[in-house]
N, C-alpha and C positions, 0 to 999 in steps of 0.2 A: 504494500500500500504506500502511494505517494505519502511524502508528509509537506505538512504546509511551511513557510521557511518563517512565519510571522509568530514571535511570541506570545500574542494579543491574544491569540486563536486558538491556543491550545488544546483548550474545552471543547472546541468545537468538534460537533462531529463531524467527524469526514467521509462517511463509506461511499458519499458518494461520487468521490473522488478517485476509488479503489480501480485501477487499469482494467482488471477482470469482470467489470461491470463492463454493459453496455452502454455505451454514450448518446444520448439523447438526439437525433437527428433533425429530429421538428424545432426551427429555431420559434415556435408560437409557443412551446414549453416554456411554462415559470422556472425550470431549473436547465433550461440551456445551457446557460453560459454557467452554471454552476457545475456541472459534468461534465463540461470541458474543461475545469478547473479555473474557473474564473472565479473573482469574489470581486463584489458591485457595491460602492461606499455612494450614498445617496451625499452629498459633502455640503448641502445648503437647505437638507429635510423637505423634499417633496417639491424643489422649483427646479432647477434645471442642470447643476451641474452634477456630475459625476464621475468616480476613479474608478478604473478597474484594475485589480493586482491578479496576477499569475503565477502559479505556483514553480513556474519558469522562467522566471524574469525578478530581479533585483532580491532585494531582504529586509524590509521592513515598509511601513507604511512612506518614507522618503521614494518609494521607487514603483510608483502605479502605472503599467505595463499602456494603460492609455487613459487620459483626461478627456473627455468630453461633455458637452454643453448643448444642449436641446431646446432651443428658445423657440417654443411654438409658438407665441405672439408673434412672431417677426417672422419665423419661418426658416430660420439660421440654424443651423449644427455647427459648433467651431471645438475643433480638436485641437488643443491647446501640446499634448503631447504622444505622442506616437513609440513606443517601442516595442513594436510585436514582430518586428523582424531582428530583434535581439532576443526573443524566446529562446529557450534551449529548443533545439530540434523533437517533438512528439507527433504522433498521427490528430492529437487530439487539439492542437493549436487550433485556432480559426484566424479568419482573416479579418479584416477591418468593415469590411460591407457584412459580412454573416455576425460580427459582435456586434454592430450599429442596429440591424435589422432586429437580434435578437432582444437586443435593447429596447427598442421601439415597440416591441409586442407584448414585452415586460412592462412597460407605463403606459402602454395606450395609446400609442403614438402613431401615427399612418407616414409613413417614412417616406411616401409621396407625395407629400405636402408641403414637404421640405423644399424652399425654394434656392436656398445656397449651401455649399459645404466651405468651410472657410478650414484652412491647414496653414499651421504653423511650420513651414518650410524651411531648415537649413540644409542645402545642397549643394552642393560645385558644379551640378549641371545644369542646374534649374538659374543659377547665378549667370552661368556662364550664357547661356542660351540669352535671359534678360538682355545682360552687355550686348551680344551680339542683335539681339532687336535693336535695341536700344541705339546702336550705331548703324544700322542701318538702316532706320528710321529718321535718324536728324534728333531724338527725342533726347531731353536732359534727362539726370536719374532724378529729378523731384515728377515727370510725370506718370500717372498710374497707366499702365499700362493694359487693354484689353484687346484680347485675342478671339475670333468670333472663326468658324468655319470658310468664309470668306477671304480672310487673311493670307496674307502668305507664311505667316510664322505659326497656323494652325496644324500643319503637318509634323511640324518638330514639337507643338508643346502636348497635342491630343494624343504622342504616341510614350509621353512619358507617364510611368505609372500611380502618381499621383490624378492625374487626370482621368486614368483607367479605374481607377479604386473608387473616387467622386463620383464616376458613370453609373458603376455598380449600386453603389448607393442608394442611388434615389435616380433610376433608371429613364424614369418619365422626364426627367428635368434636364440632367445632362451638365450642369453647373458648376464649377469650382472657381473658387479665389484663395488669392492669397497673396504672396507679394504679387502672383500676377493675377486676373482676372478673365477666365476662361469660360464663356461663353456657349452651349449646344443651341441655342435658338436659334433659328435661322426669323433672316428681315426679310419683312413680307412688302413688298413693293407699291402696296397701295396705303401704306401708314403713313400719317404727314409728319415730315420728319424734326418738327419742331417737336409734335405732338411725343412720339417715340423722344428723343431727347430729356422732358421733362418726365417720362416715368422713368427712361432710365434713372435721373439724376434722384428722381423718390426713391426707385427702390435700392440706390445706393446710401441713400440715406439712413432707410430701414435697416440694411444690411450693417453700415457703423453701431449703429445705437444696439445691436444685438451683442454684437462684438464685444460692444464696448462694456455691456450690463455682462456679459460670460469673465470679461475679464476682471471687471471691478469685483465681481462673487468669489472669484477663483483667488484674488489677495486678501480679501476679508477671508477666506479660508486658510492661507497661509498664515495669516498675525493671527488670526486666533489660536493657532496650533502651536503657535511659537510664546503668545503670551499665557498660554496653559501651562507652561512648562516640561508638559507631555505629551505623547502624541495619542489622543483618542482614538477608540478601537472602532472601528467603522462594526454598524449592526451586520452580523456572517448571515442571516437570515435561516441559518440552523440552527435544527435544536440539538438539546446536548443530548 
């Protein structure tokens, strides 16, 4: 039987975590992600953000396998940190679009609905590609830059796997941002393009203020854990 690497959890039961069990395949299971040995820290009680730790990944509650933010007001998912391709190697790993999904059907969520997926991106190729838009555009690096099907820089940024993960996602939509802003809607020809203009410019507005409310919750979650002087045990949702 795996063991959990978190001291907090001790008590917890774990069997069913145990290899020789079957793994739950239907991600609409309440205990999905629990079977693939996930454990889901609700970090702001019932609004939107959330850690999940892996029984493969890091050693204590400093190292949540990925952060994520569900602002269904606005319509935003923003994954603040990513490392599930630092797992130890198992069959039982999942991916980013099957822990989102399964997420989603754990709160009620229609993960269709979801209008943007916003990632915190550090790359040298995601950087480098920017630079090279960037210069061959004319563009300074203060402006934001967005990529739409259309583009010529659509075929180098839709075939990197960040864009591929966001597609999965939320399949209907096609959406990613981040430092860059990647676009699947295609322009429909008879839109007047002041008109399109101004909802872009809303729903970029929507898009900050969700941002901006995942990350304000995400450091009020940080100072509190620091001015407790310990680190609270996220509820394991098993019983003992």
């Amino acid at each position: 039987m795996s063991s959990l690497p978190f001291s907090c959890f001790k008590n917890s039961a774990v069997e069913s975590f145990d290899t020789a069990t079957s793994v739950a395949s239907d991600p609409t299971s309440i205990y999905y992600l629990e079977e693939h040995g996930y454990l889901l820290w609700d970090i702001d009680n019932g609004d939107t953000g959330f850690k999940l730790y892996s029984l493969l990944y890091g050693n204590g509650l400093r190292d949540p396998v990925l952060h994520i933010d569900l602002n269904i007001d606005h319509k935003v998912t923003t994954i603040f940190d990513n490392n599930l391709d630092d797992e130890k190697p198992d069959e039982k790993n999942l991916k980013l679009e099957q822990i989102f999904h399964g997420l989603c059907y754990k709160e009620n969520i229609d993960f269709n609905e979801m209008n943007w997926i916003v990632m915190d991106v550090n790359d040298w190729s995601i950087n480098d590609a920017i630079r090279s838009y960037r210069r061959d555009n004319h563009l300074t690096h203060k402006v934001q830059i967005r990529v739409t099907p259309q583009d010529k820089g659509w075929s180098t940024f839709s075939e990197m796997h960040y864009y591929k993960s966001a597609a999965k996602m939320i399949p209907e939509k096609r959406k990613l941002t981040g430092s860059l802003w990647y676009s699947g809607k295609w322009r429909h020809t008879n839109v007047d393009p002041v008109e399109a203009r101004a909802a872009e410019l809303a729903a970029e507005d929507n898009l900050e203020a969700a941002v901006e409310i995942a990350a304000n919750a995400a450091a009020a979650h940080e100072n509190a854990m620091l001015e407790g002087g310990t680190e609270s045990c996220p509820d394991t949702g098993f019983d003992n």
